[in-house]
FINU-884370 format. One record per residue (C-alpha): residue in three letters; x, y, z. Coordinates in steps of 0.02 Angstrom, whole numbers, plus 50000, padded with zeros to 5 digits. Layout:
<nodes>
alaXYZ/...
</nodes>
This chain:
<nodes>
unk500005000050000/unk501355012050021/unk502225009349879/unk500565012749780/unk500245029549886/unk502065032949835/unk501755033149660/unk500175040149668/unk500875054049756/unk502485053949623/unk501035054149474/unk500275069549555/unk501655079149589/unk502245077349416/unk500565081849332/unk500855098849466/unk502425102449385/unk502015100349224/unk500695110349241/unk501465124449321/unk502935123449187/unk501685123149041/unk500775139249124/unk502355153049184/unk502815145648994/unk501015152648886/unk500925167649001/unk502905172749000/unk502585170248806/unk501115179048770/unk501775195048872/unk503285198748759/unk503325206748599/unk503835198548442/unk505785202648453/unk505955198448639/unk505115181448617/unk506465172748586/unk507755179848714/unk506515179148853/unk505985160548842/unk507935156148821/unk508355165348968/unk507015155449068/unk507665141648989/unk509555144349073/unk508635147149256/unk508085128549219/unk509605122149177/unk510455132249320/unk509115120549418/unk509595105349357/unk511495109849401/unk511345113849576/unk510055098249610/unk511755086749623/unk512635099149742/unk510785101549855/unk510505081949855/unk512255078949929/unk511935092850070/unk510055084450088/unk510945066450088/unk509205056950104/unk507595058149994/unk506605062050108/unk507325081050167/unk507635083149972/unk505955081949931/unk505475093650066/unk506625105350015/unk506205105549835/unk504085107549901/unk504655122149986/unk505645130649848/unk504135127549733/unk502985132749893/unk503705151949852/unk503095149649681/unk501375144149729/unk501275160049857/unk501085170749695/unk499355165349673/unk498805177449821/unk499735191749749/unk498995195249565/unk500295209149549/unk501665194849541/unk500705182249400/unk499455191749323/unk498325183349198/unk498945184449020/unk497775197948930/unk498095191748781/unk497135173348811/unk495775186448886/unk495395196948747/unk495515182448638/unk493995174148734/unk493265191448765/unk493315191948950/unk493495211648918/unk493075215749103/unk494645205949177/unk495725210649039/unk495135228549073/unk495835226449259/unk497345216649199/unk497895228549055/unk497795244149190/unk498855234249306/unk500055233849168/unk500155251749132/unk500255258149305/unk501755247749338/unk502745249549153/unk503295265249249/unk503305277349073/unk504165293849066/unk502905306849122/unk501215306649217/unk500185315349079/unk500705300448955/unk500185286749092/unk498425293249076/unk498445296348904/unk498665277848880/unk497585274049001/unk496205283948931/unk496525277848754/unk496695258948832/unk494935262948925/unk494205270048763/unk494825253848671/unk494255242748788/unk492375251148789/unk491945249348596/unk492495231948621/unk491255229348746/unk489855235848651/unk488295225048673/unk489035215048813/unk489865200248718/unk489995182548826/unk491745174148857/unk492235162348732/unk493025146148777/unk493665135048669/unk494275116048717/unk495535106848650/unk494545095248518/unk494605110548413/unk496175108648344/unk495515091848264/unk494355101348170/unk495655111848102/unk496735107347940/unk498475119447947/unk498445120748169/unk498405100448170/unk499565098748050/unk500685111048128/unk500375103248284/unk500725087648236/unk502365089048148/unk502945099548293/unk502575086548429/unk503195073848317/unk505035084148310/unk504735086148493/unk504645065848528/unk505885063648406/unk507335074948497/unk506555067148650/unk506795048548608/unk508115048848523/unk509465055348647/unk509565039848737/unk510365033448600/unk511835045548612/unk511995046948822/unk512175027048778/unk514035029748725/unk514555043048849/unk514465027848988/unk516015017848928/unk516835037048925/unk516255043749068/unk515895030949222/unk515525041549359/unk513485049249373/unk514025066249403/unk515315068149274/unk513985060049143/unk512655071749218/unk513495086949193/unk514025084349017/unk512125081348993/unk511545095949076/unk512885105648992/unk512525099548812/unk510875106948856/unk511535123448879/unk512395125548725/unk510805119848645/unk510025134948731/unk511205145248676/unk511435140448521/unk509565141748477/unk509555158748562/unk511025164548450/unk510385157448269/unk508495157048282/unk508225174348287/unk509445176848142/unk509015164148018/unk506975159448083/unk506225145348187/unk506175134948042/unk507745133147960/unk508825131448129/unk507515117048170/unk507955109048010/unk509675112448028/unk509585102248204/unk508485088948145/unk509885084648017/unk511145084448128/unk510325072048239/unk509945061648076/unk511515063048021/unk512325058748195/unk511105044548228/unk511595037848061/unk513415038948071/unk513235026248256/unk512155017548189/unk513155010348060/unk515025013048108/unk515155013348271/unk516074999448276/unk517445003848134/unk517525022648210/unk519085030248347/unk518245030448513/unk518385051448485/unk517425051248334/unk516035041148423/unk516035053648577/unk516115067148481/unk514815061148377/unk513695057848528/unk514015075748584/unk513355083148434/unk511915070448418/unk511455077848622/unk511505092348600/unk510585092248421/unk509245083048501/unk508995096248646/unk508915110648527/unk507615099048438/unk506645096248571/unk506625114048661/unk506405123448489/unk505115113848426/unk503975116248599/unk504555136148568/unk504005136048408/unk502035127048446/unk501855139248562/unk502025153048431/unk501125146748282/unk499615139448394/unk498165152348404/unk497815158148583/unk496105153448604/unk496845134548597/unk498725137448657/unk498905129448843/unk497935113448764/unk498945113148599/unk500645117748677/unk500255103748825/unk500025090248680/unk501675095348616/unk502745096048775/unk501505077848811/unk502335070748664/unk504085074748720/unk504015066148895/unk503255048148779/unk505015051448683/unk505765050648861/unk504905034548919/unk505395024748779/unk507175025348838/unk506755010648982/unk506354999648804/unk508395000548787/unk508924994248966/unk507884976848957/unk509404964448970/unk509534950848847/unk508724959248715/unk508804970448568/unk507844984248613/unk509354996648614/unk509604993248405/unk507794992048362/unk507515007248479/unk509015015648361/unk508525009448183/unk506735017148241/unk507215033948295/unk508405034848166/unk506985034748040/unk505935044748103/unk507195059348111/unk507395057647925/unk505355059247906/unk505595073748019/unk506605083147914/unk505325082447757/unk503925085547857/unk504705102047965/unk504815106847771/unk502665111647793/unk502925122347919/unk502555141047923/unk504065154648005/unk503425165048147/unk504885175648168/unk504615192448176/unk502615189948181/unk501295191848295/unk500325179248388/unk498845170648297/unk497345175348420/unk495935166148342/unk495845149248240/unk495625161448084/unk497125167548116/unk497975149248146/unk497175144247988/unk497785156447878/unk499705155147919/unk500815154847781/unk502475146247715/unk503745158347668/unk505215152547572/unk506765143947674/unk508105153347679/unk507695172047618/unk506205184547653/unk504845185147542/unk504875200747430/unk502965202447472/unk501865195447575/unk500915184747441/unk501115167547485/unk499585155447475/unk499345144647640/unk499675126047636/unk497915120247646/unk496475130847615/unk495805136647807/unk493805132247835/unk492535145347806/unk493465155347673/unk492315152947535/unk493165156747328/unk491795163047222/unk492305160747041/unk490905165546941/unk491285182146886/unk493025176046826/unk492365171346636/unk491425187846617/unk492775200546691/unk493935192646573/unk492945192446421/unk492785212546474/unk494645212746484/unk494835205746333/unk493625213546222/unk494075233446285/unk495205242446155/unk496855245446232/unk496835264546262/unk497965275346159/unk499735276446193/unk500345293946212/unk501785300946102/
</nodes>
C-alpha cells in the first residue's frame, strides 16, 4: 500500500509540475513582443538548467530523499505563494481578449500600465484613457466569454498539421537522445561527470538556439538540428564499431545536444504558431509528446534483448521523416501571435532561407470558412479582353 500511495503521490506531483511549467511558459510568452520572444523564453530556459545543476550539489547537502523532497516542496511553495498576489502572476491579457473576458482584461491591462513606469504622468493617463476608450467599443453590446477546448484543433486542417509535425520533432529529439547518452557511459563512468556533460550539452543547445533562431527563423535552425541528429544517429548506427572512440564521443556530443535544441525549439515554436484561444491545450500536447520520447528510453535497458538497436534503427527513421515534414511548416519570426483559429488557419509558408519580397504567399491548405467565388472570373475577362487598349501617348 505504500508503495502505491508513493506513486500516486509521484504521478501527482508530476502532473503539478508540468502544469505549472506549461503555464509561467504561455503567460511569460504571450507578454513579450515579437523581438523579445525569443531571448526571454531562452533566458528562462538557462534558470532551468541552472536548476538542474545545483540539484546534484543540494542532494548531497540533503543526503536522504526524504529532506530533498521537502526542500524542493518548499522552493516550489514560494512559487505557489504568487497566486495570492495578482501583481506577481497576472493573467495573460492576451488569452483574455482572445475569449473576450473584456472586464478582467480591462483590470489586467491597467495593472500593466501603472506599473510599466513610462516617462511622464500626463502620458500614463493618456494611455490609460486611450486603453479605457479601446477597451469600451469592444465591449459594446456586452459580448459572453468564449472558451474554446482542446478538440478544436482536430477540426482544424493547417493548426493540426502544425501541431502535429511539431510534437512529432518534439518526441523525436526526445527519444532519440538515449541513444547518444548510451556511449558517453564507457567514456565517462562516474553519474556526476555523465550528468553534467548532459546538463551542459543542454546549455549550448540553449544558447545556440538563442544565437541562430532569431537570425536565420524558427524553421530553418530546426531543420538544421533535425539533420544533425539524423546525420549523427546515422553515422552510430552504422560505424560505430569501425570509428576512433573520439569520433564516436564526439559524435554523441553533437547528436545531444542536436536533440535538445530539437526538442526545446520545437515546443518554442508550437507555442508561437498555435492560436491563443487553443494554446495551453495545443502547447501541452506538444510538450506531452516529448516526455513519451523520454519513456521509451527504459525499452533500451531490458537485458538480453535488442531493444537498444531496434530502439536506434526506429528513431533513426523517424528523424529523417522529420526533416521532410518540418519542410510544411510556416516561420513565425518576427510575427505576431495568431489570436483566433482564423488566424491559425491562415498562416503561411514563406520561402527557406530568404524573406519574401511580398507578402503573397498562399497557405498550405485552404483554412475552413473562406469561401472562393469564381463566377465572375469568365465575364471580367471576356471584358478585359474585348476593351480596346487605350491610346498610347507620344
Amino acid at each position: 500500500m505504500d508503495f502505491v500511495m508513493v506513486l500516486v503521490a509521484r504521478l501527482l506531483f508530476g502532473a503539478a509540475l508540468a502544469g505549472a511549467f506549461l503555464s509561467l511558459y504561455v503567460a511569460r510568452l504571450e507578454l513579450c513582443d515579437p523581438p523579445h520572444r525569443l531571448g526571454v523564453t531562452m533566458v528562462a530556459g538557462f534558470f532551468w538548467i541552472a536548476g538542474e545543476l545545483l540539484l546534484p550539489g543540494l542532494a548531497v547537502l540533503c543526503r536522504d530523499w526524504r529532506v530533498l523532497q521537502g526542500a524542493v516542496t518548499m522552493i516550489l511553495a514560494l512559487l505557489a505563494a504568487c497566486w495570492w498576489c495578482p501583481a506577481l502572476l497576472l493573467e495573460s491579457p492576451r488569452w483574455l481578449l482572445a475569449t473576450q473576458q473584456l472586464e478582467r482584461a480591462r483590470k489586467t491591462l491597467q495593472v500593466l500600465a501603472e506599473s510599466s513606469s513610462p516617462g511622464s504622468e500626463d502620458d500614463s493617463s493618456c494611455h490609460q484613457d486611450s486603453l479605457l476608450a479601446e477597451l469600451e467599443s469592444l465591449s459594446e453590446g456586452s459580448p459572453q466569454p468564449q472558451y474554446h477546448a482542446v478538440c478544436e484543433i482536430f477540426g482544424t486542417r493547417v493548426i493540426w498539421k502544425n501541431g502535429v509535425i511539431l510534437g512529432f520533432a518534439a518526441f523525436i529529439g526526445s527519444g532519440i537522445r538515449h541513444c547518444f547518452t548510451r556511449n558517453l557511459d564507457p567514456h565517462l563512468p562516474h553519474f556526476f561527470s555523465s550528468y553534467f556533460v548532459r546538463v551542459s550539452t543542454e546549455a549550448a543547445a540553449c544558447l545556440f538556439v538563442c544565437l541562430t533562431a532569431e537570425r536565420f527563423g524558427r524553421r530553418a535552425i530546426l531543420l538544421l538540428c533535425t539533420v544533425l541528429t539524423g546525420i549523427s544517429s546515422l553515422l552510430l548506427l552504422a560505424l560505430t564499431q569501425y570509428l576512433l572512440d573520439l569520433i564516436v564521443l564526439t559524435l554523441s556530443v553533437v547528436g545531444i545536444t542536436a536533440s535538445h535544441a530539437v526538442t526545446m525549439l520545437s515546443i518554442f515554436f508550437a507555442s508561437e504558431v498555435l492560436p491563443t484561444v487553443v494554446r495551453g491545450a495545443g502547447l501541452g500536447l506538444v510538450v506531452g509528446a516529448s516526455f513519451v520520447g523520454k519513456a521509451a528510453a527504459p525499452i533500451t535497458a531490458i537485458p538480453n534483448s535488442r531493444g537498444f538497436f531496434l530502439h536506434h534503427v526506429v528513431f533513426a527513421s523517424f528523424a529523417i521523416l522529420a526533416v521532410l515534414s518540418i519542410m510544411l511548416l510556416p516561420e513565425s519570426q518576427g510575427r505576431s501571435l495568431p489570436q483566433s483559429l482564423q488566424d491559425g488557419e491562415s498562416q503561411r509558408r514563406p520561402p527557406l532561407f530568404r524573406r519574401p519580397l511580398r507578402e503573397d504567399h498562399l497557405p498550405l491548405l485552404t483554412p475552413h470558412g473562406i469561401p472562393h467565388d469564381y463566377s465572375r472570373l469568365p465575364a471580367s475577362t471576356k471584358r478585359m479582353v474585348g476593351s480596346p487598349a487605350a491610346p498610347r501617348e507620344t
